[in-house]
N, CA, C and O of each residue as an XYZ file, in Angstrom:
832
protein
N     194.119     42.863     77.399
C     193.892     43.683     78.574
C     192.680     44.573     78.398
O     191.877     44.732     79.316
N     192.573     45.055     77.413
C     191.666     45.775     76.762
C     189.987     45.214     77.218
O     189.168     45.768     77.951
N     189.899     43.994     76.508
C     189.148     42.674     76.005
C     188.503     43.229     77.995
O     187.492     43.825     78.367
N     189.698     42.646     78.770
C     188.996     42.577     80.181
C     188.712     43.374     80.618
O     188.424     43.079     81.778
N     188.527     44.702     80.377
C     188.390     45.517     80.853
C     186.712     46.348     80.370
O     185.929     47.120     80.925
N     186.784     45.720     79.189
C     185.431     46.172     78.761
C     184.497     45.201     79.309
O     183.397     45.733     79.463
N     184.517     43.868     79.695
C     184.008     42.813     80.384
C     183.682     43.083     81.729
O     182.650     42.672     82.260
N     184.773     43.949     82.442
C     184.183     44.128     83.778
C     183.710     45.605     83.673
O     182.688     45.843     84.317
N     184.149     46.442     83.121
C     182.799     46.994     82.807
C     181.052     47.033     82.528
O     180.097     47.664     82.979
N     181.256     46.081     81.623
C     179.701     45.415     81.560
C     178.868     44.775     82.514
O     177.638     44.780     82.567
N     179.807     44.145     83.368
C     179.630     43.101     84.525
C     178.828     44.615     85.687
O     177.725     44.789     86.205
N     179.977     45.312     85.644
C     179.551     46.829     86.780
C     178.000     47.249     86.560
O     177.172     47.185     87.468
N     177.701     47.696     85.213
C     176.669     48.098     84.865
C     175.773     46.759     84.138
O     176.204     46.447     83.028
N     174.807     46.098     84.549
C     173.979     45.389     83.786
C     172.807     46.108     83.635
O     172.282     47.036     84.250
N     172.418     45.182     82.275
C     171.117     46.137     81.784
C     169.790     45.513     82.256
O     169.441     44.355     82.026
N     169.091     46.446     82.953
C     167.446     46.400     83.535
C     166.807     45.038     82.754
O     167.547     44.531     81.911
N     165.717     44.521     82.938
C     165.209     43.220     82.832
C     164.006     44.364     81.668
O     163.786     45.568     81.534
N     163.589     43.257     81.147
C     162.898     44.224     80.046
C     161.203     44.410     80.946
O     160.239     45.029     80.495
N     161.264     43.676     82.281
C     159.855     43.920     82.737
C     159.736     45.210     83.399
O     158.665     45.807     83.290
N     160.673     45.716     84.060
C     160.941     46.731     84.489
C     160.898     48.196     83.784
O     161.814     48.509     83.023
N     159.765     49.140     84.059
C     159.478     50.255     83.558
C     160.569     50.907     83.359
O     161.233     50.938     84.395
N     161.080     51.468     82.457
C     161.954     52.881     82.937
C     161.613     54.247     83.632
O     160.480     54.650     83.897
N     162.611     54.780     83.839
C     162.240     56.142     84.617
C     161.161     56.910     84.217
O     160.231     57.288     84.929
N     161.361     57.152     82.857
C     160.665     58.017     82.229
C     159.073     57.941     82.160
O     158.318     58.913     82.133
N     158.610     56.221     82.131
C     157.336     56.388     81.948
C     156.889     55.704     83.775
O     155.720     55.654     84.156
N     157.646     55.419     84.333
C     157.222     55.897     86.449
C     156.995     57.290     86.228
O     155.870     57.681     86.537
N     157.741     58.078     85.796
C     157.283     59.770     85.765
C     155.915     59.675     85.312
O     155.135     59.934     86.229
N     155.405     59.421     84.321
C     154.264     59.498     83.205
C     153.148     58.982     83.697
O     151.982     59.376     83.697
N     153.635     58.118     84.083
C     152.518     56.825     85.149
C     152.102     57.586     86.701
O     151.059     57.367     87.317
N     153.272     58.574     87.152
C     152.625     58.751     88.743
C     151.812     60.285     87.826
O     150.591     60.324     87.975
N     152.325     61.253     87.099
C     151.168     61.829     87.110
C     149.906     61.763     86.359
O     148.899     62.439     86.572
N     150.071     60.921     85.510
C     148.537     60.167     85.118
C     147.716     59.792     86.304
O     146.507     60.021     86.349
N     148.343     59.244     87.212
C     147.600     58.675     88.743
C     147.240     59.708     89.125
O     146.033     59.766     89.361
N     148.140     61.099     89.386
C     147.978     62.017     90.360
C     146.746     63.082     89.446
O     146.091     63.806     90.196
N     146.411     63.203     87.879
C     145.282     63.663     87.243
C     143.996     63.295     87.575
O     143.003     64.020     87.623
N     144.135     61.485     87.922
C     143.018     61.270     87.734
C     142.321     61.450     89.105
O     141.108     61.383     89.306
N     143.457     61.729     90.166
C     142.940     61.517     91.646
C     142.256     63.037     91.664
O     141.245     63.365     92.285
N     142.971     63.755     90.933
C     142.861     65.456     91.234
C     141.179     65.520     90.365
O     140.267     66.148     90.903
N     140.988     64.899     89.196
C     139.533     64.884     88.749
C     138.686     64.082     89.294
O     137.528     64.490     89.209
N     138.826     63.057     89.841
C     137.802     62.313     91.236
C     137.160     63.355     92.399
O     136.002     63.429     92.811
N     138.359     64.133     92.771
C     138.124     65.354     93.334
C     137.363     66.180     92.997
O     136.334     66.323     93.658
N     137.642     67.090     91.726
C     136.785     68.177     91.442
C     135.740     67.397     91.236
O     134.770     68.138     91.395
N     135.292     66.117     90.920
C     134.211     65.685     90.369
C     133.465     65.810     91.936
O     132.586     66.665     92.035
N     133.777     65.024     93.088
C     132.956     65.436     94.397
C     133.077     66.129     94.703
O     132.532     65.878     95.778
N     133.539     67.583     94.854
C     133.500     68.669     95.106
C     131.904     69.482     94.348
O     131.007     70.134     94.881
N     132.135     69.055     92.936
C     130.937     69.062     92.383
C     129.795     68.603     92.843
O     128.938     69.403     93.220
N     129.686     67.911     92.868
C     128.668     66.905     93.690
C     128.297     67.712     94.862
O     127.310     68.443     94.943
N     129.266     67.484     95.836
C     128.792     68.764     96.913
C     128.060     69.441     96.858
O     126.992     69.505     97.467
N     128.613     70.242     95.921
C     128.201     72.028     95.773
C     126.912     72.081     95.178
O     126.123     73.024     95.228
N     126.721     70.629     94.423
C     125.534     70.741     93.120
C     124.232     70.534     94.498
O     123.132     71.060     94.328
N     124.524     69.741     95.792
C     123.859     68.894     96.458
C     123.660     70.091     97.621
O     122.643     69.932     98.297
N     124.465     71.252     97.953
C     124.169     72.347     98.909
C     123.658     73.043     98.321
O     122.922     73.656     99.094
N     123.485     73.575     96.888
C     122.453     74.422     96.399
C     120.860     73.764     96.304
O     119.771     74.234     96.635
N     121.134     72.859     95.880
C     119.552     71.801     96.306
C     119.093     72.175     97.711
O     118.096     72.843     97.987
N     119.972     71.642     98.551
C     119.629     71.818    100.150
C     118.924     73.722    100.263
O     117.836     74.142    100.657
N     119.912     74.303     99.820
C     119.509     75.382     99.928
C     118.113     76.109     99.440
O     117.517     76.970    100.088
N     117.702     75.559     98.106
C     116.839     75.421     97.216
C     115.320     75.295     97.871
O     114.381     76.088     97.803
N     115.403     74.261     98.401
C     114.324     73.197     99.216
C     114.196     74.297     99.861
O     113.202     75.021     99.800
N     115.319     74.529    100.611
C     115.205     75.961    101.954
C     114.149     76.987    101.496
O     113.213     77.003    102.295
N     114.024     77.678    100.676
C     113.536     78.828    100.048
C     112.779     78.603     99.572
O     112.158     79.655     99.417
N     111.984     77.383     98.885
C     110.596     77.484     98.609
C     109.842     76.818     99.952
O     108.613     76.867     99.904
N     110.336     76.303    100.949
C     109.621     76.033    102.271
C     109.313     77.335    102.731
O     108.193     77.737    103.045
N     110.593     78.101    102.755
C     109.972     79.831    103.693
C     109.015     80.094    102.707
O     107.838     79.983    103.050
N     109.289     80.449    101.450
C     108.165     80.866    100.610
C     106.587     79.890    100.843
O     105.448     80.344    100.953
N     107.014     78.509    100.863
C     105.435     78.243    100.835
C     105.026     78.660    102.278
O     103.888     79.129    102.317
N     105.740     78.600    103.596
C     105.356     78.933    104.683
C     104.991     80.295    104.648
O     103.847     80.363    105.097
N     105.491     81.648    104.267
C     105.265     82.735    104.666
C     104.028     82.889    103.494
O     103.179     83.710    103.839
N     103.890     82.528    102.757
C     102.480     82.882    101.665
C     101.526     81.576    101.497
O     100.361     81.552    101.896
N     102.119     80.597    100.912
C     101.124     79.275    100.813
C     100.374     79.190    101.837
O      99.191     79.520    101.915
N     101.144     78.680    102.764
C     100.998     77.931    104.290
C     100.227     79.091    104.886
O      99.376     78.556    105.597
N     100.052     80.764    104.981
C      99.739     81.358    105.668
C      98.280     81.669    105.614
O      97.901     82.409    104.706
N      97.341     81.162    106.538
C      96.046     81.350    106.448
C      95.548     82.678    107.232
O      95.961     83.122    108.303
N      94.549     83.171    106.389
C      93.571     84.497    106.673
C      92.453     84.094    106.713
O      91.966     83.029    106.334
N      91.894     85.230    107.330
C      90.260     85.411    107.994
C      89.945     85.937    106.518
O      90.507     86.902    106.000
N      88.960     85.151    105.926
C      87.898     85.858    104.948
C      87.130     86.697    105.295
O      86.503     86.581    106.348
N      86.954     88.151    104.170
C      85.990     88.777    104.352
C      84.672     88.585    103.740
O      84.414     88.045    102.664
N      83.629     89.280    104.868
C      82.504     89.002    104.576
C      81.603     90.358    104.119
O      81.191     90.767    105.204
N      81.125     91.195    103.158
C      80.835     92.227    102.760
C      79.386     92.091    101.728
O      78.892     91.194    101.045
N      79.116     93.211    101.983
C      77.575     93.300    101.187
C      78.167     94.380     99.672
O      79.080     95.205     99.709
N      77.407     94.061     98.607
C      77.456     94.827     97.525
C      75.957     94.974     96.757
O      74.849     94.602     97.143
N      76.344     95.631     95.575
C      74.964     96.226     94.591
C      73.493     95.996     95.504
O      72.528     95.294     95.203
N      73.661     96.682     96.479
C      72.500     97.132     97.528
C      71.565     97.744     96.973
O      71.689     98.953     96.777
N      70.317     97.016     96.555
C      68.856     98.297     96.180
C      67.747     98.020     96.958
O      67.604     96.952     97.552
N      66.896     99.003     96.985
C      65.971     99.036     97.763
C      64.783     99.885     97.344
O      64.722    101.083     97.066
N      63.556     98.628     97.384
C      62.211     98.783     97.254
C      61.116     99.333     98.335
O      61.145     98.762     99.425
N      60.166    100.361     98.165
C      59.439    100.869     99.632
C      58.017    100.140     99.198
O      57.735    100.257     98.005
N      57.188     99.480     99.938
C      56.073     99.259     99.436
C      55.278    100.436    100.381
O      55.421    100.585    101.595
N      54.438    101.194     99.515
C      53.754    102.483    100.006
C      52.616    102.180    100.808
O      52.373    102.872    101.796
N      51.923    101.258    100.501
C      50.732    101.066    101.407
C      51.088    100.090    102.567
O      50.202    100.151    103.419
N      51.842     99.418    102.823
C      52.671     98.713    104.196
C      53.586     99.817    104.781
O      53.621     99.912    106.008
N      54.320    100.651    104.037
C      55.745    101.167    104.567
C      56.751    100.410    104.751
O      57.695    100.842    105.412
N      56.778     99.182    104.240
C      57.808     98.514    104.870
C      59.136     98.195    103.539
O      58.741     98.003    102.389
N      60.217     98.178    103.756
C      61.039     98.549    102.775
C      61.614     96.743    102.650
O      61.538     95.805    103.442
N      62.132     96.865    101.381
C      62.445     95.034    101.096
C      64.203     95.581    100.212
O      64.459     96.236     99.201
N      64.782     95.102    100.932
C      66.622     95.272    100.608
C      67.123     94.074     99.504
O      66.842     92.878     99.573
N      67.834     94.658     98.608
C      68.481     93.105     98.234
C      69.645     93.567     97.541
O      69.678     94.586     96.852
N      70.935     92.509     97.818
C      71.861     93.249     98.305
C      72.856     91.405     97.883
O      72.359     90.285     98.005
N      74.201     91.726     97.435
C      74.425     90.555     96.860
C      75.645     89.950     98.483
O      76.493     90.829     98.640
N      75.783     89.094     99.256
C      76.696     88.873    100.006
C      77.850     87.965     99.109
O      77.679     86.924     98.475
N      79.021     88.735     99.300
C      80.258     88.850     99.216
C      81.609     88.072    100.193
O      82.327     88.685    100.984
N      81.685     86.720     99.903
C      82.613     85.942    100.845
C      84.098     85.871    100.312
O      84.221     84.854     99.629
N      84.893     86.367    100.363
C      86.273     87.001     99.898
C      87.521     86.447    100.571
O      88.079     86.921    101.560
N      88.004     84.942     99.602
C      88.799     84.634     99.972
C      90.058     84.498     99.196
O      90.352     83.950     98.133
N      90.964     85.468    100.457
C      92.628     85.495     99.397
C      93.182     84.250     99.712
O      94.381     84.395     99.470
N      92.988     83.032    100.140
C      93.671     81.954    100.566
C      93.906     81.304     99.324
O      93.270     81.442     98.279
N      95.444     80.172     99.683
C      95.479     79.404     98.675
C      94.908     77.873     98.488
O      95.383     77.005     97.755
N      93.647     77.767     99.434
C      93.002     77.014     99.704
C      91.294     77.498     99.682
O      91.035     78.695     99.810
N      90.574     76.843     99.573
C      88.904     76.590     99.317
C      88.863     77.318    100.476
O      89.979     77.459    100.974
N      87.897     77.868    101.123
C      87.151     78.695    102.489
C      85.342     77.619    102.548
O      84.312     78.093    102.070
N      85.378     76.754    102.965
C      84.120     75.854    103.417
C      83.521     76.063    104.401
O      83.667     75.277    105.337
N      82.696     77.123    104.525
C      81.603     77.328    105.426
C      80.443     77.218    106.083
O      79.717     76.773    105.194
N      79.570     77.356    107.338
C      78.525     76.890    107.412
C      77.116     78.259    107.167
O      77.250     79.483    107.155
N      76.170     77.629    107.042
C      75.726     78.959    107.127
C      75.594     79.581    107.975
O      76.001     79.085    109.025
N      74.889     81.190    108.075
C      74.848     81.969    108.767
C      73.830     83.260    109.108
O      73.401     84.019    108.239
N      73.572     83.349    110.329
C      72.583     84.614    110.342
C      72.693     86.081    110.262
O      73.455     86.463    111.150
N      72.318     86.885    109.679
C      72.854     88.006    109.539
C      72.008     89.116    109.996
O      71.031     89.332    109.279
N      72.172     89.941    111.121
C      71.142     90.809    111.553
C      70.819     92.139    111.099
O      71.874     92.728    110.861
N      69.722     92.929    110.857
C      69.764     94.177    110.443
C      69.563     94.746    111.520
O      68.806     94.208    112.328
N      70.396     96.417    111.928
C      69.539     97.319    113.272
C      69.331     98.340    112.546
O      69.800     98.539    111.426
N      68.601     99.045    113.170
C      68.289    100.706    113.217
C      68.514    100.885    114.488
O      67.567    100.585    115.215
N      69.985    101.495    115.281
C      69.855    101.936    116.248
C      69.446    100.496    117.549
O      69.912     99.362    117.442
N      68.990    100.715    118.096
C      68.898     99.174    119.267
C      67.456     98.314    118.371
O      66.862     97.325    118.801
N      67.211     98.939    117.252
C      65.696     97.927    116.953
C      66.381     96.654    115.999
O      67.400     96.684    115.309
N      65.576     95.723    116.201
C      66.217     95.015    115.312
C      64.687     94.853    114.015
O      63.520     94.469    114.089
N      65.569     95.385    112.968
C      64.400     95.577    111.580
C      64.162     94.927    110.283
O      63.523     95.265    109.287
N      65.199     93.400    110.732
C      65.244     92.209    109.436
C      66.638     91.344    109.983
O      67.622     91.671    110.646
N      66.273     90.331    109.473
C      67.561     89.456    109.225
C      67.444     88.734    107.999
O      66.425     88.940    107.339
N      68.464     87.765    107.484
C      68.514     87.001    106.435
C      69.634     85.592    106.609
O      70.667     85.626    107.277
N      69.280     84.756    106.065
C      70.411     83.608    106.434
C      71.184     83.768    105.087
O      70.668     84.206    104.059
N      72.605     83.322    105.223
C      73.519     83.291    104.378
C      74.113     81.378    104.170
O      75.002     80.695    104.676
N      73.339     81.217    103.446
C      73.583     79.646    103.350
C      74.776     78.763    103.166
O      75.432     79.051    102.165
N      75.168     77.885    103.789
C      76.226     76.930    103.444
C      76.659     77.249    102.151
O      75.935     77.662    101.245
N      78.007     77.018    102.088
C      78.935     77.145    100.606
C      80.648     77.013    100.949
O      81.281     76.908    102.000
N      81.073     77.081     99.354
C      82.446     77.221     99.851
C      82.824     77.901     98.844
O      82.217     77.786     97.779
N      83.914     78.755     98.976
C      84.600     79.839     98.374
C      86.301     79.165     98.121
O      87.130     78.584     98.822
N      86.199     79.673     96.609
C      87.369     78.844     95.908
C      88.407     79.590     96.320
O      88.259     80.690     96.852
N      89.691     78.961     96.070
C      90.782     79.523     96.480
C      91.158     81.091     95.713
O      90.730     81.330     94.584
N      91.647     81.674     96.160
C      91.429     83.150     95.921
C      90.386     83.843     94.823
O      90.601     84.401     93.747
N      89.387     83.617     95.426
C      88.481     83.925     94.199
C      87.588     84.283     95.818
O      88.009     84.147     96.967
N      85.950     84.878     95.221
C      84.880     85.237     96.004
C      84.150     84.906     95.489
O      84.011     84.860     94.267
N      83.080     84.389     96.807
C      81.732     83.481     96.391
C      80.613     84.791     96.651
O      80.658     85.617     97.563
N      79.872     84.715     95.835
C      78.766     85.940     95.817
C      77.176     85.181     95.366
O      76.686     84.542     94.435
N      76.812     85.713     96.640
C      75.371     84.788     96.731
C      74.205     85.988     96.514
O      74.952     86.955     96.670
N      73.449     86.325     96.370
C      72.295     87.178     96.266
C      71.241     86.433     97.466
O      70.806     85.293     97.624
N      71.072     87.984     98.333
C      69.610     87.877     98.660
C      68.455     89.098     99.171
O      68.894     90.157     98.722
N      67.402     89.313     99.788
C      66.294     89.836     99.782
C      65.958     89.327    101.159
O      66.175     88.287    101.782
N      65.245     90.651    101.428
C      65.004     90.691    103.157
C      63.704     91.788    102.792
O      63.629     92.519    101.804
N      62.828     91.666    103.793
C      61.700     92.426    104.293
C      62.445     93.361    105.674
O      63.096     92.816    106.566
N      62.207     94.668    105.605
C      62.471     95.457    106.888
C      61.192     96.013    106.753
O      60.436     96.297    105.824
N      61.191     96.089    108.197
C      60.143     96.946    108.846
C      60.506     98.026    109.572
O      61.063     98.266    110.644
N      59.812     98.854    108.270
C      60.546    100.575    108.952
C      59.887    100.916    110.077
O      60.576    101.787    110.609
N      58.808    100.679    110.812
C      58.124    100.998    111.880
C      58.831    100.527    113.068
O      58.734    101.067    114.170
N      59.362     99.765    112.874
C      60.236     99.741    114.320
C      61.823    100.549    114.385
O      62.708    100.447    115.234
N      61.772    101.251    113.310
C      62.900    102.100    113.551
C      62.856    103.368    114.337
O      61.659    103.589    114.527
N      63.634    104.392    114.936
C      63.463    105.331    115.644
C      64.286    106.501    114.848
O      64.391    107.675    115.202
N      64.690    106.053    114.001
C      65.228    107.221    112.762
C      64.544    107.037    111.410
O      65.064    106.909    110.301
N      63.094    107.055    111.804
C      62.524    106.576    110.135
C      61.926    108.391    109.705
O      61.731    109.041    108.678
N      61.842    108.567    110.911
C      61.218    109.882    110.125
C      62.835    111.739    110.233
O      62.892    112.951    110.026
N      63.531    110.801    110.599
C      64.538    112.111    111.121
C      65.143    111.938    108.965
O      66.013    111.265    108.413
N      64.092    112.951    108.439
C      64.919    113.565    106.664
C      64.376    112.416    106.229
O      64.808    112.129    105.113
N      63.764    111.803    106.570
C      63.469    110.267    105.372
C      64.996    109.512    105.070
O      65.216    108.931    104.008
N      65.971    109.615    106.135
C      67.180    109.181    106.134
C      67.106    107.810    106.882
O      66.625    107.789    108.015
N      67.544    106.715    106.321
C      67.487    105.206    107.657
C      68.832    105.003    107.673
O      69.459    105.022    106.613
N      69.420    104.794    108.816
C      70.840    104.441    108.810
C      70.673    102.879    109.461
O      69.952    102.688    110.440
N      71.619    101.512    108.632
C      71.142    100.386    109.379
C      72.465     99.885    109.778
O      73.470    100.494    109.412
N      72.535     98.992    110.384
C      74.001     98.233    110.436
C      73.589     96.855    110.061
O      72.455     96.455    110.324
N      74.608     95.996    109.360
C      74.022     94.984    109.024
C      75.543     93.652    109.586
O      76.628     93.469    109.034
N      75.097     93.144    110.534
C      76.084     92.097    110.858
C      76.121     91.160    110.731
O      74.971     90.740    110.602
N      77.138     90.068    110.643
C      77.171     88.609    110.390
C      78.702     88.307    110.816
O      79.713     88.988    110.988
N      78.307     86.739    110.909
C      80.073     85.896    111.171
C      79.281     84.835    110.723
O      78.114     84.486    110.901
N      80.626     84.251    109.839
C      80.536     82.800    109.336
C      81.839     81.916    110.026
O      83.031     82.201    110.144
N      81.148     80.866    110.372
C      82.363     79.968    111.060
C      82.650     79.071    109.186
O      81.972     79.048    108.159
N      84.137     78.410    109.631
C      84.769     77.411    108.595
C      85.954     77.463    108.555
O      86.673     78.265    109.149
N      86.400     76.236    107.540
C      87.925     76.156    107.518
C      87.980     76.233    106.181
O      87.168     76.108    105.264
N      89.604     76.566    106.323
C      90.190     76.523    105.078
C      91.394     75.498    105.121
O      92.116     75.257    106.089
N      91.444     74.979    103.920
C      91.693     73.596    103.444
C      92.940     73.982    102.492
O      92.764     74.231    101.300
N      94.329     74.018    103.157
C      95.208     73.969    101.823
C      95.877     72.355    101.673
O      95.987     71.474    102.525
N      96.138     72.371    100.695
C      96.888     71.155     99.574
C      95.682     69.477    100.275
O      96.030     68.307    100.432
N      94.578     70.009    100.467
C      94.112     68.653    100.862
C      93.680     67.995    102.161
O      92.731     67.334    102.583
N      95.004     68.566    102.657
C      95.595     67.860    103.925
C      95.791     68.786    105.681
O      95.578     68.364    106.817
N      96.324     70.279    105.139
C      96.115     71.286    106.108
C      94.684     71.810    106.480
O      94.227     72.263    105.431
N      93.675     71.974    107.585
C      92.857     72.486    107.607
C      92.679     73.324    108.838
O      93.109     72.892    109.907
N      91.843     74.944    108.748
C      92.461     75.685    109.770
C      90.910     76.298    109.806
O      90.322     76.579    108.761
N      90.392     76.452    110.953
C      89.127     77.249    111.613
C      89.397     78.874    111.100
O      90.482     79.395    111.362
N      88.563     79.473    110.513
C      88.749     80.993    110.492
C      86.857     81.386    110.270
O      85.726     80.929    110.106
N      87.220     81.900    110.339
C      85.412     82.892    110.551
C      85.865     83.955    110.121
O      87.005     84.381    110.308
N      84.947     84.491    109.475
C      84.357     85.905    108.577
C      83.490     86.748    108.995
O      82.361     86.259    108.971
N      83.529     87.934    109.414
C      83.325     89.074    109.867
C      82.341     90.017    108.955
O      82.707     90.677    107.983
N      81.635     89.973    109.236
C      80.412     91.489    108.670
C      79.974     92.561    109.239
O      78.880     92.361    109.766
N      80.489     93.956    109.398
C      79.632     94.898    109.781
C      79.674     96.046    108.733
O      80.719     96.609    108.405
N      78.700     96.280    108.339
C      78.581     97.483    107.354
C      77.786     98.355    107.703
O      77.513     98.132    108.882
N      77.277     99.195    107.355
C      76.522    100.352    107.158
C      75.939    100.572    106.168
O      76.714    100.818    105.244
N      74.782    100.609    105.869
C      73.785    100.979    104.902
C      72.808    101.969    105.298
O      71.877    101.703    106.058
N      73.085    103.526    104.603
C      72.244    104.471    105.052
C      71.256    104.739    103.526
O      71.780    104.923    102.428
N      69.619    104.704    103.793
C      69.114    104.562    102.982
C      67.994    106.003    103.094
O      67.544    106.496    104.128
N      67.724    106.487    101.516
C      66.851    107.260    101.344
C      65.582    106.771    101.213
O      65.407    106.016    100.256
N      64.842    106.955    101.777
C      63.463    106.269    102.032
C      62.559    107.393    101.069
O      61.632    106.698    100.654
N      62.401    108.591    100.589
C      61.837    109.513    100.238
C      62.271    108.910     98.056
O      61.609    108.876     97.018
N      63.325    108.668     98.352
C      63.717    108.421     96.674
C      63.788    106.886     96.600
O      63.565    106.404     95.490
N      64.115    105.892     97.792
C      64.327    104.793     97.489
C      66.011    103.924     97.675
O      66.432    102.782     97.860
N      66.437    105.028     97.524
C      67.932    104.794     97.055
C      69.103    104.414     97.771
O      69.438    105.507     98.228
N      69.926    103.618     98.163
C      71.266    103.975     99.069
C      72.484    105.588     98.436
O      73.258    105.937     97.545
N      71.853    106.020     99.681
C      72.197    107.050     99.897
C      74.236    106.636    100.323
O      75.054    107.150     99.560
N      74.754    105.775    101.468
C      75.955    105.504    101.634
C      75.914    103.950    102.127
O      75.070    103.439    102.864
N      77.227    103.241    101.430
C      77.192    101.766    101.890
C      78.993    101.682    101.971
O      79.794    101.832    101.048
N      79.331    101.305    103.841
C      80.348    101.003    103.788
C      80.355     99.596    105.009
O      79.659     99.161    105.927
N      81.659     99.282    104.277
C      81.914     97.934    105.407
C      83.426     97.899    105.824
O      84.393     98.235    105.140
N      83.402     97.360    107.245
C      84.667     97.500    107.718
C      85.388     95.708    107.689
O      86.541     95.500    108.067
């Protein structure tokens, strides 16, 4: 009786097929699955984030090259180390005076040349040409030159042996960044040169 009873017992419960996982490693197995899904994840999440700081990146050196690179200025145009010779038996005074083309760009300044007028008041008492060139990227091109004035057509030659002149110019050209951008700007000259005719000397030299 015994005998049958342990028989249908056995019969009740049979034992699993040996292909069949047990419980324990279905547990082991779904969260191994569920690790690797959760690090697929952080891994594109990464990706993302690595790929919106780029985006962002790009962003900020475009404003930067736009608000400084990209941003083109008018070169200045200015006179410096101004001296001046009187010849005594003509009267007529000879200037030389270095021109000053001043460019903060981050591109070349390629210009054409240009005429530059001297006054005393409504006379006109010299000019000089300022020749073709180009001015490197933030740097200044400095050319030297020499002019003949004729103090006799001034109407302040004898008020103190004082000459007050104005000296003007504009240069047309472009400036050329990375090659490929190119932009029209012109350069501006008006200064003032007040000269001692009795000593020779510049007495005051300003430019606006």
């Amino acid at each position: 009786m015994a005998e049958k009873y342990n028989q249908e017992v056995h019969q009740a419960y049979p034992l699993a097929p040996s292909t069949v996982p047990r419980s324990d490693e279905e547990y082991s197995g779904t969260n191994n699955y569920r690790a690797q899904e959760e690090m697929k994840k952080n891994k594109r999440m990464k990706c993302f984030a690595y790929i919106a700081c780029f985006a962002v990146f790009q962003i900020i050196i475009i404003l930067i090259l736009a608000l400084t690179v990209m941003r083109v200025k008018s070169p200045k145009l200015r006179l410096g180390d101004i001296t001046v010779t009187k010849d005594h038996v003509s009267g007529n005074v000879r200037l030389t005076a270095r021109v000053l083309v001043k460019n903060t760009n981050f591109g070349r300044y390629k210009f054409d040349s240009g005429l530059a007028t001297i006054r005393s008041g409504a006379s006109n008492v010299g000019q000089f040409v300022i020749p073709e060139s180009r001015a490197r990227a933030r740097s200044t091109k400095k050319m030297y030159v020499t002019v003949d004035l004729n103090s006799s057509n001034s109407s302040n030659n004898s008020m103190g042996g004082v000459w007050t002149l104005n000296v003007e110019s504009q240069l047309r050209g472009k400036v050329e960044l990375l090659k490929v951008v190119k932009k029209t700007k012109s350069a501006y000259m008006n200064c003032v040169v007040v000269i001692n005719l009795r000593s020779s000397t510049i007495q005051d030299s300003r430019c606006k």
